[in-house]
C-alpha positions as CSV (number, residue, x, y, z in Angstrom):
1,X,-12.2,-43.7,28.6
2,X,-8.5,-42.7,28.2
3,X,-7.3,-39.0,28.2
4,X,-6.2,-39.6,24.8
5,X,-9.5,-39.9,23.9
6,X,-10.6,-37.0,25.5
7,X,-7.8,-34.6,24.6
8,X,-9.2,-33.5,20.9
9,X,-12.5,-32.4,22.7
10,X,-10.6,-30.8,25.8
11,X,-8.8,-28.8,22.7
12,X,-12.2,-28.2,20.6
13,X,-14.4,-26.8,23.6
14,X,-10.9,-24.3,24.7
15,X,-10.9,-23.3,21.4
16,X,-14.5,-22.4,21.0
17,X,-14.6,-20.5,24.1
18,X,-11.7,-18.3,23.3
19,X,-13.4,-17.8,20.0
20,X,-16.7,-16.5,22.0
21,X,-14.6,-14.1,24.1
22,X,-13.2,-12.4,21.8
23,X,-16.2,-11.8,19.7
24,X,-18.4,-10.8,22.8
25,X,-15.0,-8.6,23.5
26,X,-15.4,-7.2,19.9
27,X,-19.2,-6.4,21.0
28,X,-19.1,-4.6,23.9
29,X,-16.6,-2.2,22.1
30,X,-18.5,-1.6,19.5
31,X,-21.1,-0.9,21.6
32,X,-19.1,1.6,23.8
33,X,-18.2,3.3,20.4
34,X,-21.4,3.3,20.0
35,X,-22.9,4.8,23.3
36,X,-20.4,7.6,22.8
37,X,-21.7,9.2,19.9
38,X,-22.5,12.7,20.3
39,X,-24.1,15.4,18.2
40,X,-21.2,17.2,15.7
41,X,-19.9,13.8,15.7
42,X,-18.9,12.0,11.9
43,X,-20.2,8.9,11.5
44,X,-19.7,6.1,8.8
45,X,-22.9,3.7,8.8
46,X,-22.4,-0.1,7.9
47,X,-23.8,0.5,4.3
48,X,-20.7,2.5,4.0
49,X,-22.4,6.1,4.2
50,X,-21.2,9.1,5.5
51,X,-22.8,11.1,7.4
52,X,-23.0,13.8,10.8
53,X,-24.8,12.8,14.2
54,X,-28.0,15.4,14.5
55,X,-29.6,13.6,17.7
56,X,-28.8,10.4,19.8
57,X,-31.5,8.4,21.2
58,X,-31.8,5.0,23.5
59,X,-32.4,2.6,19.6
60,X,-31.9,5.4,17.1
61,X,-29.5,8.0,15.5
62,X,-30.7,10.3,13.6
63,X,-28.2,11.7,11.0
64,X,-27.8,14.8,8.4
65,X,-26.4,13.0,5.0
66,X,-26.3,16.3,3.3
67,X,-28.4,19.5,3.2
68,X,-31.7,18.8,3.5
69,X,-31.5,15.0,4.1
70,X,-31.4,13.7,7.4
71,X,-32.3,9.7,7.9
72,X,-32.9,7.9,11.2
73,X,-30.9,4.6,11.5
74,X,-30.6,2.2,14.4
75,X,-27.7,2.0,16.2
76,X,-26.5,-1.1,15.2
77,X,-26.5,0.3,11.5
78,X,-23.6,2.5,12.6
79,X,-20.1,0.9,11.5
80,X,-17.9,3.5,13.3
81,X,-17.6,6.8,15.1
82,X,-14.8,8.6,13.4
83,X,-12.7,11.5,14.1
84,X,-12.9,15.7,13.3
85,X,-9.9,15.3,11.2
86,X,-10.5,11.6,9.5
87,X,-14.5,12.9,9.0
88,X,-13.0,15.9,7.4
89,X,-10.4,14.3,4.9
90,X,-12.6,11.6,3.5
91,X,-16.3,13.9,3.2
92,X,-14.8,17.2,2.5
93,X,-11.0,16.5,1.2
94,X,-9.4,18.4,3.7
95,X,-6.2,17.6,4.7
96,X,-5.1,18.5,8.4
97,X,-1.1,19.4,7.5
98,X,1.0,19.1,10.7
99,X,4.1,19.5,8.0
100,X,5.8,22.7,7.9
101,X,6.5,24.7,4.2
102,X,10.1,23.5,5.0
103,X,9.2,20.1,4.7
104,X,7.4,19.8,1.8
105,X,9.7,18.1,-1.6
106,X,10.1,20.4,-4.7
107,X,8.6,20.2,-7.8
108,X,11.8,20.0,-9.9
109,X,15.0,18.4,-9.0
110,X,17.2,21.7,-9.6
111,X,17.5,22.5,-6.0
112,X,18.4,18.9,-5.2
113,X,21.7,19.0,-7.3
114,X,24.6,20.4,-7.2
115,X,24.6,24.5,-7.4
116,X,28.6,25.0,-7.3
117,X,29.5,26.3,-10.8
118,X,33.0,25.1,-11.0
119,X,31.9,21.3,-9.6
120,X,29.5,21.1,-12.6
121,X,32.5,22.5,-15.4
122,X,34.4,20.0,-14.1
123,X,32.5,16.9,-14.7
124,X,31.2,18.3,-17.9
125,X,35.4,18.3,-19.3
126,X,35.0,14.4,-18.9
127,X,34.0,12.2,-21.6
128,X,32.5,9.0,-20.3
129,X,32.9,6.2,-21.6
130,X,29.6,4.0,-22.5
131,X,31.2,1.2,-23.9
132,X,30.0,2.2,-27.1
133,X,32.9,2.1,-30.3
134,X,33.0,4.6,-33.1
135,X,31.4,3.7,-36.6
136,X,34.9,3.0,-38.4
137,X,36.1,0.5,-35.6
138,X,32.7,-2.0,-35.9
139,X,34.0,-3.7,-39.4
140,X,37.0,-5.1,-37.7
141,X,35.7,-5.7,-33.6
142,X,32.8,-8.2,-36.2
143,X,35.3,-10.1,-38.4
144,X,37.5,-10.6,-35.4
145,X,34.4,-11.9,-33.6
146,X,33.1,-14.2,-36.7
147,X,36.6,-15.6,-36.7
148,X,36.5,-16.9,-33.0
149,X,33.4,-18.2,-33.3
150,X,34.6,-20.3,-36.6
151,X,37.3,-21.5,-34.0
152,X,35.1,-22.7,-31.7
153,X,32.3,-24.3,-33.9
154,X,33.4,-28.2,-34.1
155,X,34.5,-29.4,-37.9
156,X,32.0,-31.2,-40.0
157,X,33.0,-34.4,-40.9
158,X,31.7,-36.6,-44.1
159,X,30.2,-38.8,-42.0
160,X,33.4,-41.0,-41.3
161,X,33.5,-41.5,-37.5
162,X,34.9,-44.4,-35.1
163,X,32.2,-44.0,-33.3
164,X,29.0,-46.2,-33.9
């Protein structure tokens, strides 16, 4: 057998190997994630509930969903460990602002314009022009118009041509 032959099962067994370590990669961190929850700690499980670590065993988590409910789920059930602040936003709706009052945009545009009195009389003694003409001037800005076109338009004939 040739190399050539070879190659595209050289290429197919790299390829499945580098597909393996990265998924057994993806394992063991999600089992680290897993091995460091603690009590107090928000969890989201893989159903897509949320929900607050009570007590961490070897196979199980046990978990308060809300007052009076706790649930016991295996670890493997348990999508991600998140954050205080992330827990907090998504379950509760609290948002952890970093952001100064200084910071914050106004509700109305008035303090983002101009506030100098005599800039604001002075563009207001300008007309602008919109393009748009006055009521009287139309009649004659159409006729002149119509007549172009008619220039343009090619002349009818009878039906006497050269051409056949």
């Amino acid at each position: 057998m040739s190399l050539v032959t070879l190659l595209p099962f050289i290429v197919l067994i790299g390829a499945m190997f580098l597909m393996t370590r990265s998924a057994k990669k993806k394992q063991q961190q999600a089992a680290e994630m897993r091995n460091q929850m603690q009590p107090g700690s928000g969890v989201r499980t893989i159903g897509g509930m949320y929900a607050t670590v009570k007590e961490v065993s070897e196979d199980t988590v046990l978990v308060d969903a809300g007052p009076g409910v706790e649930l016991l789920f295996a670890k493997n059930a348990i999508g991600a460990v998140l954050t205080d602040d992330e827990y907090n936003r998504i379950v509760h709706g609290v948002e952890h602002d970093l952001k100064s009052e200084a910071d914050l945009v106004p509700d109305d545009a008035s303090s983002l314009t101009e506030t100098d009195d005599s800039a604001a009389a002075a563009s207001d003694d300008k007309s602008v022009d919109l393009g748009k003409k006055d009521a009287h001037e139309e009649p004659a800005v159409e006729a002149e118009a119509a007549a172009a076109k008619a220039d343009e338009e090619p002349k009818k004939t009878d039906g006497d041509s050269e051409a056949k």
